[in-house]
C-alpha positions as CSV (number, residue, x, y, z in Angstrom):
1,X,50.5,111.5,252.1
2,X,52.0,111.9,255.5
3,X,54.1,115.3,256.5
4,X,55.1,116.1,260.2
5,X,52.0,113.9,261.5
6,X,49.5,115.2,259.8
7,X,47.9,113.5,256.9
8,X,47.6,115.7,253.2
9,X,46.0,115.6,250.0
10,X,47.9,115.0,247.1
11,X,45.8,115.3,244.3
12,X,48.2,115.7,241.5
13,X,50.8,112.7,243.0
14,X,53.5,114.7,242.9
15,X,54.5,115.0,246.7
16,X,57.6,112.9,247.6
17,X,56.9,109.9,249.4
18,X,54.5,107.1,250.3
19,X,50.9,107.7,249.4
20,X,47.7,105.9,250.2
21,X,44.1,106.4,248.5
22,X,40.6,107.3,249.8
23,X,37.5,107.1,248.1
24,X,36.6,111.3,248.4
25,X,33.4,110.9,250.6
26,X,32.8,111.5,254.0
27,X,31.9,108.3,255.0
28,X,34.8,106.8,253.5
29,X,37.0,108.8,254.9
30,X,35.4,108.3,258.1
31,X,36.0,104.7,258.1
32,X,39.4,104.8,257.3
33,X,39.9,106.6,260.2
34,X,38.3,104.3,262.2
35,X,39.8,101.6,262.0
36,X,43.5,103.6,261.7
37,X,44.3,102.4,258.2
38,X,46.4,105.7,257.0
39,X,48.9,104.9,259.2
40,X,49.0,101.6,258.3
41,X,49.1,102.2,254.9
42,X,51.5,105.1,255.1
43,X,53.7,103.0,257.8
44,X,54.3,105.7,260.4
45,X,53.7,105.2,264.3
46,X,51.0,106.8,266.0
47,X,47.7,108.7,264.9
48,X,48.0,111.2,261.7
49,X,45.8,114.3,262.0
50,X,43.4,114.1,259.2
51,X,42.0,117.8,259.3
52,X,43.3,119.1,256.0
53,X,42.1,115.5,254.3
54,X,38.9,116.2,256.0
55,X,38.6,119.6,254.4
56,X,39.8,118.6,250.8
57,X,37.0,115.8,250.9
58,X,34.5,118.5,252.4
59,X,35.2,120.5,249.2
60,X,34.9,117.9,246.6
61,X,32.0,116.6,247.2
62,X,28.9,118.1,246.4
């Protein structure tokens, strides 16, 4: 989920809005950053900052 250019977890669905899913692993994550497909899938312009994603992932996994 995209909000003010930064890209958010939303792990109940319930935020408003366009959504896109990531497998919740580091390396998957990384990957999707790479080749830019949040902002693809979430159809905004420009780079999303994927700190807080990074963090929520960092948590869930083991």
């Amino acid at each position: 989920m995209a909000v003010e250019g930064e890209c958010v977890p939303d792990h109940r669905g319930t935020l408003p809005g366009r959504g896109a899913y990531v497998h919740p692993a580091l390396v998957c994550l990384d990957l999707a950053v790479r080749r830019r497909a949040f902002p693809r899938a979430l159809r905004v312009q420009g780079a999303l900052d994927v700190v807080a994603l990074r963090r929520y992932v960092e948590q869930e996994t083991p």
